[in-house]
C-alpha positions in Angstrom: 61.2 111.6 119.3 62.9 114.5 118.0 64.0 115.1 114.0 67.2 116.4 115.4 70.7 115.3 115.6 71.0 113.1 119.0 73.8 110.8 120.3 71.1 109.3 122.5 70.6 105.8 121.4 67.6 104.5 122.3 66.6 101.0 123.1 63.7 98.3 123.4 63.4 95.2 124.9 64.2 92.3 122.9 60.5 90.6 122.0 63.0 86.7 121.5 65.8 87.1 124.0 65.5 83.0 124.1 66.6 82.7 120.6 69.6 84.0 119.6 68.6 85.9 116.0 71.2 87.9 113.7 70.0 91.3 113.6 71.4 93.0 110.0 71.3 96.9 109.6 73.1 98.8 106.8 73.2 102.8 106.9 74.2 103.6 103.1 74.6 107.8 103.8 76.9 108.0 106.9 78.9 110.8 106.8 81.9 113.0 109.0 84.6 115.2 108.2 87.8 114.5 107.4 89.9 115.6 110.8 93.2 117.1 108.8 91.0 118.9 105.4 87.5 119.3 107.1 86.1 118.2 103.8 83.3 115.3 104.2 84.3 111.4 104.4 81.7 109.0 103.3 80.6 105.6 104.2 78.1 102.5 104.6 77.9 101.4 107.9 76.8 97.7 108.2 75.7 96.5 111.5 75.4 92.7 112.4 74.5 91.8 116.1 72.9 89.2 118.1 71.0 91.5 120.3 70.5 90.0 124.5 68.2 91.9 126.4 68.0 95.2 124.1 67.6 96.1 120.6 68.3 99.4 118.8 65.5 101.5 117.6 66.2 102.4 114.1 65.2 105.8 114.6 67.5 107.2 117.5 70.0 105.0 115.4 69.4 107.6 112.8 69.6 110.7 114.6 72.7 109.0 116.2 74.1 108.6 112.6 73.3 112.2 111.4 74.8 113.4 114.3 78.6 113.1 113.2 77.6 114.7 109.8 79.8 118.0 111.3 81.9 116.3 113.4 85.9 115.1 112.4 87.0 112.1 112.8 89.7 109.6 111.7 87.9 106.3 109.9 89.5 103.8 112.6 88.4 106.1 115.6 84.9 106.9 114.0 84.0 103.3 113.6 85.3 102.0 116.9 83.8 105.2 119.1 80.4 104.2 117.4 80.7 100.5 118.0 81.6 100.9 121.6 78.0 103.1 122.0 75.9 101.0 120.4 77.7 98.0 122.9 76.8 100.5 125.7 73.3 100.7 124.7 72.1 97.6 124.1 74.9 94.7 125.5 75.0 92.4 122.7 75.6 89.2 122.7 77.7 89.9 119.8 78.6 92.9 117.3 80.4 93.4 114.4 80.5 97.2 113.1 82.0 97.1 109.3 82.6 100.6 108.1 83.1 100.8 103.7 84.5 104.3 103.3 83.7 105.8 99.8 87.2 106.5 97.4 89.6 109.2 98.3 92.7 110.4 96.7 92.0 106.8 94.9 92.3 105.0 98.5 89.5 102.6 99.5 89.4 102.0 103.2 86.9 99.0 105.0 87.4 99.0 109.1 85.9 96.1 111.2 85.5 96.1 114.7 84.2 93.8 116.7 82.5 93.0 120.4 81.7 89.7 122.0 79.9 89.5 125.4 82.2 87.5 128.3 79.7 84.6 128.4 79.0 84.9 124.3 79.1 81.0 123.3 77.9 81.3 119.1 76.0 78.1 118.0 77.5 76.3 115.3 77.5 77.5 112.2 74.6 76.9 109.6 75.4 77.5 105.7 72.4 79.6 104.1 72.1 81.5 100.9 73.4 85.5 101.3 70.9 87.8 101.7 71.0 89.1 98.3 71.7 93.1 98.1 70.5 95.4 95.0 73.0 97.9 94.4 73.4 101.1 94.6 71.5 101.7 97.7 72.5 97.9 98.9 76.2 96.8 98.9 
């Protein structure tokens, strides 16, 4: 696999696709350019699915990621255009992309965006402890 930018997502089969699991993947060092100044917009990405037939390798999803480190981009459009490939790739049963964009001109901005398959049914709900996170690489 190449060490080089790549908007190729690559996939693998899903070892449970029984058993509906909750697949949790945060990307702390996302990072574009600001469409209007060119100067660079930060982010962490958290990714919660419920993967069907595919998974995401973390690796391509890495390359992915790096590969809008030159690119400019509005935060809405950013988050939605990378949601709607990662649906393409791996046809979840359900995705939620939350993008936390770092301070700017004192403005804080979160975006969520959200895909459920046609046929997605979720199970009902079960309380659990949160996953605990340890900032400043978790949060």
């Amino acid at each position: 696999m190449s060490n080089k930018p790549s908007r190729d997502l690559q996939t693998f089969p899903n070892p449970n696709p029984d058993r509906p699991y909750h697949v949790h993947i945060e990307v702390p060092e996302f990072t574009c350019l600001c469409p209007l100044t060119g100067q660079p917009d930060f982010a962490t990405l958290v990714i919660d699915y419920l993967p069907n037939q595919k998974n995401v390798e973390l690796k391509s999803l890495k390359m992915y990621m790096w590969s809008y480190r030159e690119e400019g981009a509005f935060h809405e459009a950013v988050t939605n255009k990378i949601l709607d490939d990662l649906v393409a790739a791996t046809d979840p049963r359900y995705m939620k992309l939350t993008a936390k964009w770092y301070v700017r001109g004192g403005v804080y901005t979160t975006v969520v965006a959200e895909h459920r398959h046609a046929n997605f049914q979720p199970l009902p709900k079960v309380e659990l402890d949160q996953i605990s996170t340890m900032n400043p690489t978790r949060g």
